[in-house]
PDB file of N, CA, C and O in Angstrom, chain B, residues numbered from 101:
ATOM      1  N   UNK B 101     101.124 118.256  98.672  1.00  0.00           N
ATOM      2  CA  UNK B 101     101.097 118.144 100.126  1.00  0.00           C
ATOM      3  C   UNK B 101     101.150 116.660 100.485  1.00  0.00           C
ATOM      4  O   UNK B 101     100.492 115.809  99.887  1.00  0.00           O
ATOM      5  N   UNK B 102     101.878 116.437 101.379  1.00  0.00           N
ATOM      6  CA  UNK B 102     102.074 115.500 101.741  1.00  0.00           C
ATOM      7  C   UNK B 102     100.979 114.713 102.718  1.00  0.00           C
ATOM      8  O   UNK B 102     100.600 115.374 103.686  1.00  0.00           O
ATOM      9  N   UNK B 103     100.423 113.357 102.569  1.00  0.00           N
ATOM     10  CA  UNK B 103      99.189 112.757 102.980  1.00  0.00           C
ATOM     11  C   UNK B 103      99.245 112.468 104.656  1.00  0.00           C
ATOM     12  O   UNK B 103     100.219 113.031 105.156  1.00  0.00           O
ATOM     13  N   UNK B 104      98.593 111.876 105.426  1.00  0.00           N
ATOM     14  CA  UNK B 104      98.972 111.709 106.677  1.00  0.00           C
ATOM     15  C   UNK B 104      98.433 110.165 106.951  1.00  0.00           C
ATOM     16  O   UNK B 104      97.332 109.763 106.575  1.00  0.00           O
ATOM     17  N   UNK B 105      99.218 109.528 107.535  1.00  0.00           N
ATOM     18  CA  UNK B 105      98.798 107.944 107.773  1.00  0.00           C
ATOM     19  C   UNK B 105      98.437 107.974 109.034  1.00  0.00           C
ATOM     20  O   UNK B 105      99.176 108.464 109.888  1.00  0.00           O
ATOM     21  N   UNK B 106      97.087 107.382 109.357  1.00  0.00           N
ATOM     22  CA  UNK B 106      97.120 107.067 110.858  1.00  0.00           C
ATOM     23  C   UNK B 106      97.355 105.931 111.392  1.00  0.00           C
ATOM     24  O   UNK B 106      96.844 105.022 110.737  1.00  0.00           O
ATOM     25  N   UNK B 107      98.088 105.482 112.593  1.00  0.00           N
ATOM     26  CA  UNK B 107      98.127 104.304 112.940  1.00  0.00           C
ATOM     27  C   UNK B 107      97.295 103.909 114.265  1.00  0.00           C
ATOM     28  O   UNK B 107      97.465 104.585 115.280  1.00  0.00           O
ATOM     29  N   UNK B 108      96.200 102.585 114.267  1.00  0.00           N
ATOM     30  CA  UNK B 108      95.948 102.508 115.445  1.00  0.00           C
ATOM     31  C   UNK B 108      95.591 101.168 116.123  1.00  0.00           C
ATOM     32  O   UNK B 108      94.585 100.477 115.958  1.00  0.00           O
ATOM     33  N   UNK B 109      96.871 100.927 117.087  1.00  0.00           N
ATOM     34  CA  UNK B 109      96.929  99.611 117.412  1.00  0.00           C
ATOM     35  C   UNK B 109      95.953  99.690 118.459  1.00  0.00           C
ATOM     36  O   UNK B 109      95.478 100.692 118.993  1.00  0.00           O
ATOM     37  N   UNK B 110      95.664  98.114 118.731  1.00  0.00           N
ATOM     38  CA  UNK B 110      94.196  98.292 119.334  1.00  0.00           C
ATOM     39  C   UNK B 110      94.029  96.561 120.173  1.00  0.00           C
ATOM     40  O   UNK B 110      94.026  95.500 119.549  1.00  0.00           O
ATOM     41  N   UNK B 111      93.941  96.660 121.247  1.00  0.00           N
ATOM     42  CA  UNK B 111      93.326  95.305 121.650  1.00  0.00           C
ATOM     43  C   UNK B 111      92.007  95.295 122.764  1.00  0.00           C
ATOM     44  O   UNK B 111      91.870  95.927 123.811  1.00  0.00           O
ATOM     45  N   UNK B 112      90.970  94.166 121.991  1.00  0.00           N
ATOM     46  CA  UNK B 112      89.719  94.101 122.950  1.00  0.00           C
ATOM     47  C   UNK B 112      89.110  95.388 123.237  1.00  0.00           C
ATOM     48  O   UNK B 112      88.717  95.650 124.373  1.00  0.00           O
ATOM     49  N   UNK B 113      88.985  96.403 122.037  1.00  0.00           N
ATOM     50  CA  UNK B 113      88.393  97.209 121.637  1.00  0.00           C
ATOM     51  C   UNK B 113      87.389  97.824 120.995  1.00  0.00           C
ATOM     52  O   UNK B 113      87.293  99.035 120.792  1.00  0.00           O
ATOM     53  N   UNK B 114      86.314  96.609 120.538  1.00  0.00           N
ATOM     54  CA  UNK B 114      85.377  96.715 119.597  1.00  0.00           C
ATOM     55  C   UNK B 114      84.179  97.574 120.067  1.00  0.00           C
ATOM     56  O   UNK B 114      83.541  98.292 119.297  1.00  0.00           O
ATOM     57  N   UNK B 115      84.030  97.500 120.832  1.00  0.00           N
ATOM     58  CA  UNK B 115      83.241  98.416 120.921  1.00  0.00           C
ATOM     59  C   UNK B 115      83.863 100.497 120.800  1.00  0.00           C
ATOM     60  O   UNK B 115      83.185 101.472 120.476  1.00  0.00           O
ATOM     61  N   UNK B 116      84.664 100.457 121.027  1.00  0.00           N
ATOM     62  CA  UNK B 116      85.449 101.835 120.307  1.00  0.00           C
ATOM     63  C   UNK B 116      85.851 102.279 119.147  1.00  0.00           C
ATOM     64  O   UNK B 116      86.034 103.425 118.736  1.00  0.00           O
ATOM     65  N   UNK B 117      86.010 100.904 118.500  1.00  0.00           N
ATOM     66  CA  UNK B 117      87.219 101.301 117.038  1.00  0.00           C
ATOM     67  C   UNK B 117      85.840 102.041 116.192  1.00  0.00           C
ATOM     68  O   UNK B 117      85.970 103.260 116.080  1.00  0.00           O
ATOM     69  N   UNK B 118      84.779 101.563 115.696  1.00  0.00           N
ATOM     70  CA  UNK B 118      84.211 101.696 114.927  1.00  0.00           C
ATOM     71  C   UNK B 118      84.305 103.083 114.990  1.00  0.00           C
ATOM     72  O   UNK B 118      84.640 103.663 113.957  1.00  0.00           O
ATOM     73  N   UNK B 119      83.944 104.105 116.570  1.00  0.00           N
ATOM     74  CA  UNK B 119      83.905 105.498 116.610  1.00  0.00           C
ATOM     75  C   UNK B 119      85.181 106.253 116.139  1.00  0.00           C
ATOM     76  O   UNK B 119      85.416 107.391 115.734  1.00  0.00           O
ATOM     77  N   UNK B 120      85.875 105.165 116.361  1.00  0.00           N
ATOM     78  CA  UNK B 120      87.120 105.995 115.903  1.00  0.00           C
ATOM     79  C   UNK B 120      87.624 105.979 114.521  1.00  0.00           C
ATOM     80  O   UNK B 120      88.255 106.909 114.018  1.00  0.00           O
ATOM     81  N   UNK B 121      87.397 105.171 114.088  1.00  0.00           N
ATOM     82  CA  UNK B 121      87.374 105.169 112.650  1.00  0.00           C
ATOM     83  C   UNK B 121      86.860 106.175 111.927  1.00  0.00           C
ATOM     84  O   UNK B 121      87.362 106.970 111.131  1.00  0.00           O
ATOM     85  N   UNK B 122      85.164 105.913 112.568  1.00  0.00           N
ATOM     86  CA  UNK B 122      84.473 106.922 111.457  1.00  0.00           C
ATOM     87  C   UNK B 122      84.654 108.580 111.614  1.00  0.00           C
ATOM     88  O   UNK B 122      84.419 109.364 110.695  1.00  0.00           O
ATOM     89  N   UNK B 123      85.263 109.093 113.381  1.00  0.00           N
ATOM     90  CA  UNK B 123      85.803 109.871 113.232  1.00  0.00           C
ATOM     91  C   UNK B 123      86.863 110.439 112.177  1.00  0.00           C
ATOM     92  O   UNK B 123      86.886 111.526 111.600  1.00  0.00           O
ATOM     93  N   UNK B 124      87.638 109.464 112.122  1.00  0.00           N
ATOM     94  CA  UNK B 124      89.078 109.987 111.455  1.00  0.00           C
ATOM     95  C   UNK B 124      88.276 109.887 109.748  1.00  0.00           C
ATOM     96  O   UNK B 124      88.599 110.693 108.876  1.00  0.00           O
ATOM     97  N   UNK B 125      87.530 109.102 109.568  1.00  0.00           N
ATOM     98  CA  UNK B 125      86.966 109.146 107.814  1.00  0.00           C
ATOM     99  C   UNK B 125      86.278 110.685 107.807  1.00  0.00           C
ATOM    100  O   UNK B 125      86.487 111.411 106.834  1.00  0.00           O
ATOM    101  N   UNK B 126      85.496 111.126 108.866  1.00  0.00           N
ATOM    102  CA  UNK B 126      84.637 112.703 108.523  1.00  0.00           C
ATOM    103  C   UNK B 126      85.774 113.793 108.575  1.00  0.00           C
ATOM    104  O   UNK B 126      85.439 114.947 108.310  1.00  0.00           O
ATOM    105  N   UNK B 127      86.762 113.597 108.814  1.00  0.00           N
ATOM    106  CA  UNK B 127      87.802 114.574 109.162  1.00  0.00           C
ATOM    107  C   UNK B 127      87.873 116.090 107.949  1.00  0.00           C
ATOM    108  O   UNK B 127      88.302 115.964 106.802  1.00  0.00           O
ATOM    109  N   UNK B 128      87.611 116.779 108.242  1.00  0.00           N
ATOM    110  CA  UNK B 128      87.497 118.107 106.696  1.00  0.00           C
ATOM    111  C   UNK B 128      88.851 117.741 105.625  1.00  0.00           C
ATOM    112  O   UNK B 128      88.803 117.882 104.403  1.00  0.00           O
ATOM    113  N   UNK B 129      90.142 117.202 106.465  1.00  0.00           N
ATOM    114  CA  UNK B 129      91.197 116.761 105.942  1.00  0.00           C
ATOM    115  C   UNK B 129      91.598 115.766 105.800  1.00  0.00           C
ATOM    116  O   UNK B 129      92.347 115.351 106.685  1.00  0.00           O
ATOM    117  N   UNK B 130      91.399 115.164 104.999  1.00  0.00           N
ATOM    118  CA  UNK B 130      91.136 113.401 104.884  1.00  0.00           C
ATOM    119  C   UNK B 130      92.520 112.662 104.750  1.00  0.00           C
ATOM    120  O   UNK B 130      93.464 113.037 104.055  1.00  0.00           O
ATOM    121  N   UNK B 131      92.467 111.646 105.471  1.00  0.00           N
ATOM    122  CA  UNK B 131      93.703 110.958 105.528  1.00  0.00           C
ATOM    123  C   UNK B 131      94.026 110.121 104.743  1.00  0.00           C
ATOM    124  O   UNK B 131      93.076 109.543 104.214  1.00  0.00           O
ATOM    125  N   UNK B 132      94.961 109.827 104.458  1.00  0.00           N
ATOM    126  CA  UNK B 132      95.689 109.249 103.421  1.00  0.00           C
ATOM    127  C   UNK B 132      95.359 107.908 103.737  1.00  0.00           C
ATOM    128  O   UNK B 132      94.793 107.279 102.843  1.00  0.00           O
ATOM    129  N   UNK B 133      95.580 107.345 104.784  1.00  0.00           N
ATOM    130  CA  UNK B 133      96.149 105.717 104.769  1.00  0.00           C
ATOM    131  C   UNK B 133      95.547 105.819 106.588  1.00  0.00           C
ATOM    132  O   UNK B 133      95.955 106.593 107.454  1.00  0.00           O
ATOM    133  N   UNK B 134      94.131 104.401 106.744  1.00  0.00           N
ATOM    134  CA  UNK B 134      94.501 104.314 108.065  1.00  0.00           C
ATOM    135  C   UNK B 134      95.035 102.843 108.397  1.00  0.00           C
ATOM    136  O   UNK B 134      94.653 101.970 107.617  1.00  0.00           O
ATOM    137  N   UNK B 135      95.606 102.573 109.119  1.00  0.00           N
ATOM    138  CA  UNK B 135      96.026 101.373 109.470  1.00  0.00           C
ATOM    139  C   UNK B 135      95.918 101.069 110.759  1.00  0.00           C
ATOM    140  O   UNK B 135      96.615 101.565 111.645  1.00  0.00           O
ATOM    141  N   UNK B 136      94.775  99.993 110.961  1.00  0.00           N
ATOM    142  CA  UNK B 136      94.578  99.550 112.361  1.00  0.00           C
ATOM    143  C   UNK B 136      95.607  98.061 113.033  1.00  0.00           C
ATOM    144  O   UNK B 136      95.591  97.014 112.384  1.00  0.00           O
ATOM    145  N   UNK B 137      96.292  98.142 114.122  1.00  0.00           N
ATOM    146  CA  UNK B 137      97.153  96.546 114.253  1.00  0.00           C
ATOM    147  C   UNK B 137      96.133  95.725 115.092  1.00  0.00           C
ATOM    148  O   UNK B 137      96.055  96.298 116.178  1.00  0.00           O
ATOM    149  N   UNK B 138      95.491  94.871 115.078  1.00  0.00           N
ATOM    150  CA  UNK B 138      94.962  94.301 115.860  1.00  0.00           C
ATOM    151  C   UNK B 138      96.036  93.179 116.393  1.00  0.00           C
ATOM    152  O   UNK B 138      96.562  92.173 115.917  1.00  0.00           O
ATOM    153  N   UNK B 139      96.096  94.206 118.183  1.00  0.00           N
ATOM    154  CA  UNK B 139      97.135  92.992 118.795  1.00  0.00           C
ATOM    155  C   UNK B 139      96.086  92.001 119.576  1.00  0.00           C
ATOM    156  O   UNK B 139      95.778  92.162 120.756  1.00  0.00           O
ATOM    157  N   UNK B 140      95.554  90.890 118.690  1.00  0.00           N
ATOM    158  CA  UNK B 140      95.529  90.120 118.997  1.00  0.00           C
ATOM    159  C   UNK B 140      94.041  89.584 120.385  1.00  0.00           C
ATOM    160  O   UNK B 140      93.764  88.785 121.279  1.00  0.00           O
ATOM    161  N   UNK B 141      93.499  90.883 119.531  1.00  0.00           N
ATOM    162  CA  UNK B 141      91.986  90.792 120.788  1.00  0.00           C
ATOM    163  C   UNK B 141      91.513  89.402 120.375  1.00  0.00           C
ATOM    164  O   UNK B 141      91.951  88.621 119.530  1.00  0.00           O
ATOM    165  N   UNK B 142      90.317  89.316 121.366  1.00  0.00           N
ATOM    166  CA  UNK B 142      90.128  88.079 121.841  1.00  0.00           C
ATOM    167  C   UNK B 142      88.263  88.640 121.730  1.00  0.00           C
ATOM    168  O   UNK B 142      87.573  88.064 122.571  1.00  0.00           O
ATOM    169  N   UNK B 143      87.510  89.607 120.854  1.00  0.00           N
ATOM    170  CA  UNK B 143      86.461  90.362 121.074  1.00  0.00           C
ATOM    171  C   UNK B 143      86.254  90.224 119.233  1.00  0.00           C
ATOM    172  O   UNK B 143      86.769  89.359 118.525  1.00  0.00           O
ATOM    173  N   UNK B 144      85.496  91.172 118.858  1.00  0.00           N
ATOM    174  CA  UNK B 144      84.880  90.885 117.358  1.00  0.00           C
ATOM    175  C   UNK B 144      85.593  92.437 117.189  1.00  0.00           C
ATOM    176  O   UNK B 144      84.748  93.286 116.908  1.00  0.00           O
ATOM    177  N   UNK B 145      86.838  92.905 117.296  1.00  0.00           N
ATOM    178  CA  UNK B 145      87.354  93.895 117.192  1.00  0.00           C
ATOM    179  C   UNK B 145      87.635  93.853 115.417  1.00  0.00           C
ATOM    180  O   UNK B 145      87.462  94.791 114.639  1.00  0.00           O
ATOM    181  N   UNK B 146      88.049  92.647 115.135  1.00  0.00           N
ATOM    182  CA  UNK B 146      88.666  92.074 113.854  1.00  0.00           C
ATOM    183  C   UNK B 146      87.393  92.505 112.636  1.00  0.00           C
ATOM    184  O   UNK B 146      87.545  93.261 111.677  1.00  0.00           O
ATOM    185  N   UNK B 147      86.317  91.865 112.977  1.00  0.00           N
ATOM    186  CA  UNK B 147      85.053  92.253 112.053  1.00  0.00           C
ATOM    187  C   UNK B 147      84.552  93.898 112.059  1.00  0.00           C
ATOM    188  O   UNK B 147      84.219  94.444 111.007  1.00  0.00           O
ATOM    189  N   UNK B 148      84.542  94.558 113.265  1.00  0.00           N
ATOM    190  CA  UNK B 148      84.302  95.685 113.279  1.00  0.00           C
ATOM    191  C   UNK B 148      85.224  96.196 112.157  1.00  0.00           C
ATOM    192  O   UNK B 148      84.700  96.659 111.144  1.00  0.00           O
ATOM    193  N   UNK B 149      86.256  96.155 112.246  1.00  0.00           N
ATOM    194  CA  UNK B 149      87.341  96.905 111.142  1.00  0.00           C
ATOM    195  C   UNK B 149      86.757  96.364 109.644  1.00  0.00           C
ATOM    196  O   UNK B 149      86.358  96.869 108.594  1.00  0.00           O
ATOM    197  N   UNK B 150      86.958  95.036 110.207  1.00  0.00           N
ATOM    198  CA  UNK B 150      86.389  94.755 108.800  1.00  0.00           C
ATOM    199  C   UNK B 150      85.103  95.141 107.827  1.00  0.00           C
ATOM    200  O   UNK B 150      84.858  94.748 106.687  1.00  0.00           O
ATOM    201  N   UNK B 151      84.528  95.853 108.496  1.00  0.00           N
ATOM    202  CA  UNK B 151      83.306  95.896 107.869  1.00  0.00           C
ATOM    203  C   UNK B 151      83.695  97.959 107.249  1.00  0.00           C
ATOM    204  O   UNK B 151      82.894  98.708 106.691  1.00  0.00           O
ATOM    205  N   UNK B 152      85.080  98.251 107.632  1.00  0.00           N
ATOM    206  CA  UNK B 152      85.145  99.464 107.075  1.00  0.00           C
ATOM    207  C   UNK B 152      85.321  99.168 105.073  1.00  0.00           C
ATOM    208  O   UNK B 152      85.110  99.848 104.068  1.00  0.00           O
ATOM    209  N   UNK B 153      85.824  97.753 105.370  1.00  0.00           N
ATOM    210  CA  UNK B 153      86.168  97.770 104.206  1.00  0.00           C
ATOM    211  C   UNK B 153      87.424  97.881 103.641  1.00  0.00           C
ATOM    212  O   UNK B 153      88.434  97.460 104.205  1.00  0.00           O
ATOM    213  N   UNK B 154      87.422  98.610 102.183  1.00  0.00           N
ATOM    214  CA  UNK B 154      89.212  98.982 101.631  1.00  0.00           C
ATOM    215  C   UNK B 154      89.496 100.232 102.258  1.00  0.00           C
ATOM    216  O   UNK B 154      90.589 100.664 101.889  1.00  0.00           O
ATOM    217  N   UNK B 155      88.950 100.913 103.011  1.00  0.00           N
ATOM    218  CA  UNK B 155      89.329 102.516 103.493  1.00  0.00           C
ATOM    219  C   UNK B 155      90.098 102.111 104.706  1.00  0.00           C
ATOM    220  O   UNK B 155      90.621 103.039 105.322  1.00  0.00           O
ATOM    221  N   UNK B 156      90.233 101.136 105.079  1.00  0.00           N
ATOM    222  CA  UNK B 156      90.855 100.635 106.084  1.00  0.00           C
ATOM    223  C   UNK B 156      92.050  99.395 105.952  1.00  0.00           C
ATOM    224  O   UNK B 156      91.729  98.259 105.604  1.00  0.00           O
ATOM    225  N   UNK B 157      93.429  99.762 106.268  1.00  0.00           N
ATOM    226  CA  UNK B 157      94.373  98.316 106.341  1.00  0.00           C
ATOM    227  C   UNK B 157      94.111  97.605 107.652  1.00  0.00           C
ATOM    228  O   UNK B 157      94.765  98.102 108.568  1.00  0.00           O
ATOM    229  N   UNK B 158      93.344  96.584 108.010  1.00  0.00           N
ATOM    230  CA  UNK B 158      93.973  95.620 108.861  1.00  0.00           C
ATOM    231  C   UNK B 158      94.871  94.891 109.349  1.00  0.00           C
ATOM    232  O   UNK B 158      94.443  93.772 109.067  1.00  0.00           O
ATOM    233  N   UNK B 159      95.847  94.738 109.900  1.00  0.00           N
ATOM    234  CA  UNK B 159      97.160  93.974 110.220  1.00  0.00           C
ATOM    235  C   UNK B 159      96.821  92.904 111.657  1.00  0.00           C
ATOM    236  O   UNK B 159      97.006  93.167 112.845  1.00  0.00           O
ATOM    237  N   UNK B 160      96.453  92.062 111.239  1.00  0.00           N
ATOM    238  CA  UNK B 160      96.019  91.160 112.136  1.00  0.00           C
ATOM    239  C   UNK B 160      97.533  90.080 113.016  1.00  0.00           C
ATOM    240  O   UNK B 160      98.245  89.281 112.406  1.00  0.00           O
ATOM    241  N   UNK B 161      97.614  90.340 114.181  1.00  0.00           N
ATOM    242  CA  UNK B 161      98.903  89.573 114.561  1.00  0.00           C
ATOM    243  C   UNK B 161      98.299  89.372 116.210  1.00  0.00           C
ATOM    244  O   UNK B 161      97.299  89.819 116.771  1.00  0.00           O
ATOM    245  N   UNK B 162      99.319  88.562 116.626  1.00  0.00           N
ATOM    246  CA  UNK B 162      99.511  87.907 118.001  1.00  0.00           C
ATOM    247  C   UNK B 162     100.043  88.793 119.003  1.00  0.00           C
ATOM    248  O   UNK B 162     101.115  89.387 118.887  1.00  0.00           O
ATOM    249  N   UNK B 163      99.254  88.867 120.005  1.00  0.00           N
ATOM    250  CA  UNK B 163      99.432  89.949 121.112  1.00  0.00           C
ATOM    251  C   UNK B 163     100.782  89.665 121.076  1.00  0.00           C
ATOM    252  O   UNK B 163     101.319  88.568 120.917  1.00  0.00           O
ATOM    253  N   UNK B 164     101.611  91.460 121.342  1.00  0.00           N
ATOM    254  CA  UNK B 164     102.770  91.272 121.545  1.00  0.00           C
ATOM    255  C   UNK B 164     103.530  92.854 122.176  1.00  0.00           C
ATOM    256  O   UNK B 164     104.619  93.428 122.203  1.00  0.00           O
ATOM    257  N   UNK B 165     102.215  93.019 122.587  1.00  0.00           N
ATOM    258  CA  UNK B 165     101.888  94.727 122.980  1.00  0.00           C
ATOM    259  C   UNK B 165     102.255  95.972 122.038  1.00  0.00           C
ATOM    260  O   UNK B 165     102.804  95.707 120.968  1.00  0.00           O
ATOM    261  N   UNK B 166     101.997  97.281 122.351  1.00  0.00           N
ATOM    262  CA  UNK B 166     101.753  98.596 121.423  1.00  0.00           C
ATOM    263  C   UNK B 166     102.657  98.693 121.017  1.00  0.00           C
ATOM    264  O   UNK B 166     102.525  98.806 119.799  1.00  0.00           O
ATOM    265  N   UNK B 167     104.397  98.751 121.529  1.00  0.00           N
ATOM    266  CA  UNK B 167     105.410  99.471 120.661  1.00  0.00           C
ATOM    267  C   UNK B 167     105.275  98.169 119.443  1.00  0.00           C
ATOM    268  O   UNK B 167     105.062  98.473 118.270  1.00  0.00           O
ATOM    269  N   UNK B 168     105.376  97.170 119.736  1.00  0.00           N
ATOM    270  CA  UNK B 168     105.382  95.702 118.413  1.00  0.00           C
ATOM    271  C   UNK B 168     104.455  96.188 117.588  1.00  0.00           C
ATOM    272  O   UNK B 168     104.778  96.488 116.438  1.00  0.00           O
ATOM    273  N   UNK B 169     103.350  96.320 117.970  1.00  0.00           N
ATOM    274  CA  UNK B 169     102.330  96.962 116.881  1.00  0.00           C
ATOM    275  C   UNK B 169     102.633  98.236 116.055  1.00  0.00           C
ATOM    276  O   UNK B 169     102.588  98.257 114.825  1.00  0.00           O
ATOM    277  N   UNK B 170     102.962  99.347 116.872  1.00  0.00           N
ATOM    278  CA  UNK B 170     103.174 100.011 116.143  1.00  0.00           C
ATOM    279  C   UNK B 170     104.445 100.086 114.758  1.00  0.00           C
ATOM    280  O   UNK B 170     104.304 100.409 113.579  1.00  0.00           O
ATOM    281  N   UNK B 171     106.006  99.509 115.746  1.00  0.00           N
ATOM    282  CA  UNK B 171     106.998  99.004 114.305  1.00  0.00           C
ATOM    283  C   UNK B 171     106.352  98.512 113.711  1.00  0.00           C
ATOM    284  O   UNK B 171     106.572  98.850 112.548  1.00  0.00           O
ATOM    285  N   UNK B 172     105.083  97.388 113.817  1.00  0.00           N
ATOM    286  CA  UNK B 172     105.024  96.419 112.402  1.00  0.00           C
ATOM    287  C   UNK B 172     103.765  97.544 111.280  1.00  0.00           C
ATOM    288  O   UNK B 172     103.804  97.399 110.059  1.00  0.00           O
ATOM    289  N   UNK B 173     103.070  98.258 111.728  1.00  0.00           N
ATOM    290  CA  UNK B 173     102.165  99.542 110.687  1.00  0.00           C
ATOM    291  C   UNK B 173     103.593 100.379 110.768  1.00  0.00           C
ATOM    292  O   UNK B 173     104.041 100.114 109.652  1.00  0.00           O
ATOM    293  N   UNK B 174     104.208 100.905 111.160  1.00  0.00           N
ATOM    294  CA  UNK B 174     105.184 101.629 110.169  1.00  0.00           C
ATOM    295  C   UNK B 174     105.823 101.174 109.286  1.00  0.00           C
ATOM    296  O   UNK B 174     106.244 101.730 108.271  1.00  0.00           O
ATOM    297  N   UNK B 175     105.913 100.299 109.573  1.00  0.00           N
ATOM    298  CA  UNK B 175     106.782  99.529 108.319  1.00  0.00           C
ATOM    299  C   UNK B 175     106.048  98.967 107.226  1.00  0.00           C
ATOM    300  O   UNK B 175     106.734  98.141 106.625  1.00  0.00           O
ATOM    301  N   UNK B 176     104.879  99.119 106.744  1.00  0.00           N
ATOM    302  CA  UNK B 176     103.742  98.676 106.540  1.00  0.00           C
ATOM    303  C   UNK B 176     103.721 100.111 105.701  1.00  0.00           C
ATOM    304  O   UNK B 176     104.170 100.186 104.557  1.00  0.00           O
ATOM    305  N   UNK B 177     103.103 101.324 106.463  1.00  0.00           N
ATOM    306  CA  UNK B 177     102.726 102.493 106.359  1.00  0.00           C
ATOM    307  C   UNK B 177     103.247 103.068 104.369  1.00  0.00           C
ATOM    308  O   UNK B 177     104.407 103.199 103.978  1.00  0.00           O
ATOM    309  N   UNK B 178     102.265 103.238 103.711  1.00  0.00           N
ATOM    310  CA  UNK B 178     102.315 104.034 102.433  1.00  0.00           C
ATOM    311  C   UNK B 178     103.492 105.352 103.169  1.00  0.00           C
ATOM    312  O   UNK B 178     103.461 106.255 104.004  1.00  0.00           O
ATOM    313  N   UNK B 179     104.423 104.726 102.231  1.00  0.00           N
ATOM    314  CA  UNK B 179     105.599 106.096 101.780  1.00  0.00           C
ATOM    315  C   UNK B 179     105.849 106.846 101.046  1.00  0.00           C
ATOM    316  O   UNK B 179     106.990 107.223 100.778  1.00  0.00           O
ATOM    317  N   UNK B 180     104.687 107.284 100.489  1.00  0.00           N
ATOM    318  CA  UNK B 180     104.328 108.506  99.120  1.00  0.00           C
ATOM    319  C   UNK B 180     105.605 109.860  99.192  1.00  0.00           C
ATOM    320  O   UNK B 180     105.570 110.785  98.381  1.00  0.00           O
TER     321      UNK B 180
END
């Protein structure tokens, strides 16, 4: 079966990501690959992720809004 990647670009969000993260980690069906884009907050959005650890890709870049974020985690994104 094929795995599922999540992608989730995100700016000046820290206070949310963490919930959302640990949502998508309890999931009964566990995901393959998450990948967060941080466009470029200006908040401790960056450390929050960071503190998931390796269960989490970070892609840290310069605001450049959601569709930019999202091409640059697909292209990124595990192609199993």
């Amino acid at each position: 079966m094929p795995g599922t990647t999540v992608i989730i670009p995100t700016y000046n969000r820290a206070h949310l990501i963490s919930e959302t993260i640990s949502a998508l980690l309890e999931q009964t069906r566990p995901v393959q690959e998450i990948l967060v884009v941080n466009d470029g907050s200006e908040d401790d959005t960056s450390k929050v992720v960071a503190a998931f650890g390796e269960e989490v890709t970070q892609i840290d870049k310069e605001n450049s809004g959601k569709s930019d974020s999202d091409n640059q985690a697909i292209g990124m994104s595990d192609r199993r």
